[in-house]
SEKOL-459269 format. One record per residue (C-alpha): residue number from 1; residue in three letters; x, y, z. Coordinates in steps of 0.001 Angstrom, whole numbers, padded with zeros to 6 digits, always signed. Each point is the difference from the previous one (the first is absolute). Last residue first. Layout:
ATOM | NUM | Ala | X | Y | Z
...
END
This chain:
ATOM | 142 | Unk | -009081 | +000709 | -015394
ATOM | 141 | Unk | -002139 | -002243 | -000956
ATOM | 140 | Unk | -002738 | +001711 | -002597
ATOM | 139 | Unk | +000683 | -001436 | -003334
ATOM | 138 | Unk | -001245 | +002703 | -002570
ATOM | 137 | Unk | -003363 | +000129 | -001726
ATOM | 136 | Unk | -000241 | +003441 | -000233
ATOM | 135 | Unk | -002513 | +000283 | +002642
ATOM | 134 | Unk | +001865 | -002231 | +002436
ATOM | 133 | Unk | +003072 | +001715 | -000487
ATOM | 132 | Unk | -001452 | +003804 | +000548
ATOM | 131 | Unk | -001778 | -001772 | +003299
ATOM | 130 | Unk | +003658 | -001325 | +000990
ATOM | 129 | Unk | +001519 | +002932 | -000456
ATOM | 128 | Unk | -003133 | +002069 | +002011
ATOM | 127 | Unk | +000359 | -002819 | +002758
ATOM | 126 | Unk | +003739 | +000169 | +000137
ATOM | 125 | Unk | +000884 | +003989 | +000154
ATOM | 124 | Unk | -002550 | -000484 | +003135
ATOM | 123 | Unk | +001369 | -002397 | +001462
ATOM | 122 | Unk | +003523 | +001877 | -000266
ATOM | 121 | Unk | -001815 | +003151 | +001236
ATOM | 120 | Unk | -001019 | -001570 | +003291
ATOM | 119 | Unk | +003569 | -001278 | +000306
ATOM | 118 | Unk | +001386 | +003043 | -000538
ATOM | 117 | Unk | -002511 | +001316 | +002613
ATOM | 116 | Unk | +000769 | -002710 | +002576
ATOM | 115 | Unk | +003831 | +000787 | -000185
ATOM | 114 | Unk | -000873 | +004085 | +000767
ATOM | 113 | Unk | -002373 | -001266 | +003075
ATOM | 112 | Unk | +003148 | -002297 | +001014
ATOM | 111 | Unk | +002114 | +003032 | -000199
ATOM | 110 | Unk | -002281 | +002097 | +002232
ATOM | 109 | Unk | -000687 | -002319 | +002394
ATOM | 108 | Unk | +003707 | -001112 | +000758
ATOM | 107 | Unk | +000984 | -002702 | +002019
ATOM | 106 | Unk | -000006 | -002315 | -002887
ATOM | 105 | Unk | +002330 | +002614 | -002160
ATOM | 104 | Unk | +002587 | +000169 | +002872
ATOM | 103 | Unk | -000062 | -003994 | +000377
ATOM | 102 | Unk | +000739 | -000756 | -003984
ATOM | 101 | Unk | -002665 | -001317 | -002335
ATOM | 100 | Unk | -001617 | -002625 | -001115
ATOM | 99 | Unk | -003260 | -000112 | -000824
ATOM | 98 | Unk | -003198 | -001386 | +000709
ATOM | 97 | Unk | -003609 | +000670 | -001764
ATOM | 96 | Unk | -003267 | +000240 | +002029
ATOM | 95 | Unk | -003177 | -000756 | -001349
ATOM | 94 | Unk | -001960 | +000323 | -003228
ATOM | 93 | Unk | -001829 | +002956 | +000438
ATOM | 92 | Unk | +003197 | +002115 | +000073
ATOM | 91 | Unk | +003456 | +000968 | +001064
ATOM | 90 | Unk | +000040 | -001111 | +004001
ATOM | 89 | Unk | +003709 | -000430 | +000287
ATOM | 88 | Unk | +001687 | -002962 | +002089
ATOM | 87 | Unk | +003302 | +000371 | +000758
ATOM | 86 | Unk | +003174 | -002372 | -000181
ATOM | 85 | Unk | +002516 | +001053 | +001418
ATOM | 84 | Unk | +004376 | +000295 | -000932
ATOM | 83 | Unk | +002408 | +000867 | +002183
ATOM | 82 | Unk | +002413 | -002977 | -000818
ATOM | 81 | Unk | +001476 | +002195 | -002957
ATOM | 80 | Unk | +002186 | -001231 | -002492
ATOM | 79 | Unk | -002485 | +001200 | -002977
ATOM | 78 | Unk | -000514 | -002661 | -002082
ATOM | 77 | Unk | +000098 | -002917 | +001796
ATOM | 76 | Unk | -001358 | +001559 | +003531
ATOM | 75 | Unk | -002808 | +000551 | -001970
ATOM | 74 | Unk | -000252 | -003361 | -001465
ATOM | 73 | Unk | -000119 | -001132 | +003592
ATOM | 72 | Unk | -002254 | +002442 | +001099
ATOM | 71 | Unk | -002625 | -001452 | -002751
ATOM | 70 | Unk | +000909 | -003493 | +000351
ATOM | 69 | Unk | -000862 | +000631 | +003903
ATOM | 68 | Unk | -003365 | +001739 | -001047
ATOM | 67 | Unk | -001176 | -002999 | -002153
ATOM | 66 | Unk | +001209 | -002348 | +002525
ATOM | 65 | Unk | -001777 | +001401 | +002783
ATOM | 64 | Unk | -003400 | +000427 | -002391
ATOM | 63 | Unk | -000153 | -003275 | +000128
ATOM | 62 | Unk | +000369 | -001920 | -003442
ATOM | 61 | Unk | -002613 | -001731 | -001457
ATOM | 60 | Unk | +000998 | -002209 | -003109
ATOM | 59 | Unk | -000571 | -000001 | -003748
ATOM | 58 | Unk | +002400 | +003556 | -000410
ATOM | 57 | Unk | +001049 | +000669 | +003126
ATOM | 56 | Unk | -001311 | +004004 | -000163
ATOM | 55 | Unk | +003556 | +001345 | +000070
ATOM | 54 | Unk | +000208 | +000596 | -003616
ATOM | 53 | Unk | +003402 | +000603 | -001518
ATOM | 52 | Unk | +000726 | +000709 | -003559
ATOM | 51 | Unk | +003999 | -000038 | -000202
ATOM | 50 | Unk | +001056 | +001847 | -003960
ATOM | 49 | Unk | +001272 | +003384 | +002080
ATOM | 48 | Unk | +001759 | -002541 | +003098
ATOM | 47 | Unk | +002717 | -000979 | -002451
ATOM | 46 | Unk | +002818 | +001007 | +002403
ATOM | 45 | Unk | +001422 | -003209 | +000770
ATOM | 44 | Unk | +000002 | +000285 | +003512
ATOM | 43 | Unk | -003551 | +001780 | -000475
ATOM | 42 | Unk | -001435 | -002870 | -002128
ATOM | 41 | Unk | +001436 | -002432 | +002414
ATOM | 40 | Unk | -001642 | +001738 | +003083
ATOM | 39 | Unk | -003268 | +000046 | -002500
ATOM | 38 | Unk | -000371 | -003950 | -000429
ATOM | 37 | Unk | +001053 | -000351 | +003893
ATOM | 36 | Unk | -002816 | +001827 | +001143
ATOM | 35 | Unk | -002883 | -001833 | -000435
ATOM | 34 | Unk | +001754 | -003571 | +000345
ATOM | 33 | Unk | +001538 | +001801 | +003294
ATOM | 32 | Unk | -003438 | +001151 | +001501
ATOM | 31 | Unk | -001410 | -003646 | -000689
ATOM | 30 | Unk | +002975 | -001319 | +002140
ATOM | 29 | Unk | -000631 | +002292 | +002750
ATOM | 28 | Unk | -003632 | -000839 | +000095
ATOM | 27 | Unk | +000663 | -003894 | +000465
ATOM | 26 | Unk | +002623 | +001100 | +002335
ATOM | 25 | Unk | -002200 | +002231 | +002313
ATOM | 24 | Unk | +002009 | +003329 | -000131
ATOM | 23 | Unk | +002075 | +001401 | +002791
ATOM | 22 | Unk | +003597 | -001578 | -000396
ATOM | 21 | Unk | -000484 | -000063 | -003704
ATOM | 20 | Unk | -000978 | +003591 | -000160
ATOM | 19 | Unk | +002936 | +001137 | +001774
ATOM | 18 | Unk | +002316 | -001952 | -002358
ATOM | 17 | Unk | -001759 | +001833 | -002629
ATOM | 16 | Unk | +000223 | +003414 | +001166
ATOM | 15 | Unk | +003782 | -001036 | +000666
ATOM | 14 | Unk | +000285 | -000727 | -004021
ATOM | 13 | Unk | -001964 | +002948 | -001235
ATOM | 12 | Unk | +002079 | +002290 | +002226
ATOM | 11 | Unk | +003107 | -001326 | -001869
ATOM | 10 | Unk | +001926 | -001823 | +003067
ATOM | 9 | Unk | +000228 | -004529 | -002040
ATOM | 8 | Unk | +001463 | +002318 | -003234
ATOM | 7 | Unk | +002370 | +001961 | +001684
ATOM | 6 | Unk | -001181 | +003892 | +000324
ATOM | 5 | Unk | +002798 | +002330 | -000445
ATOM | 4 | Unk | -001060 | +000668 | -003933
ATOM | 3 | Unk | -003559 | +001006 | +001400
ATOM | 2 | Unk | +001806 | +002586 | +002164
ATOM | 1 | Unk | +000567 | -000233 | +003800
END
């Protein structure tokens, strides 16, 4: 079935949703959809390139449940897929980070080594742009 077979209440994002709703708590379930529902409209509309999403909770706590399950479900957004994991990658001093990613690259050592690298370097890029801000007297949040 392609994306333009789906119906609107069967696009994987949809049914991943329903599932969610059967098997969430329903104080966490609604706290998942005010996270998500922001960027499903940005996708539907396709301004998703201006979106800034944070799935930290802002003022409030959330678990770590909802923060992964607004993660797959954005996933399942944007790429149709209802494979998606999330992973934890040991990248540095500072803990693990978690990413998304599809089942064949989460069952793969190799790949998730390669992800953790790029990630690695990423910090890395960061902390000398961020020192080369800070000692030119640059704003340094980004």
């Amino acid at each position: 079935m392609s994306e333009s077979e789906f119906t609107p209440e069967n696009r994987p994002v949809d049914v991943y949703l329903d599932l969610l709703r059967v098997r969430m708590d329903t104080e966490d379930y609604r706290l998942l959809l005010r996270l998500v529902e922001p960027v499903l409209e940005a996708i539907d509309e396709h301004r998703l390139s201006g979106l800034d999403l944070a799935l930290d909770g802002g003022d409030e706590e959330l678990p770590q449940e909802v923060r992964d399950e607004a993660a797959l479900v954005i996933a399942t957004a944007v790429t149709g897929r209802l494979d998606n994991e999330v992973v934890e990658l040991d990248v540095d001093d500072d803990g693990p980070v978690r990413v998304v990613t599809d089942a064949e690259t989460a069952a793969d050592p190799s790949r998730l080594g390669e992800i953790a690298d790029i990630i690695r370097d990423r910090h890395r890029q960061n902390e000398e742009l961020r020192g080369i801000a800070e000692a030119s007297g640059l704003p340094t949040d980004f």
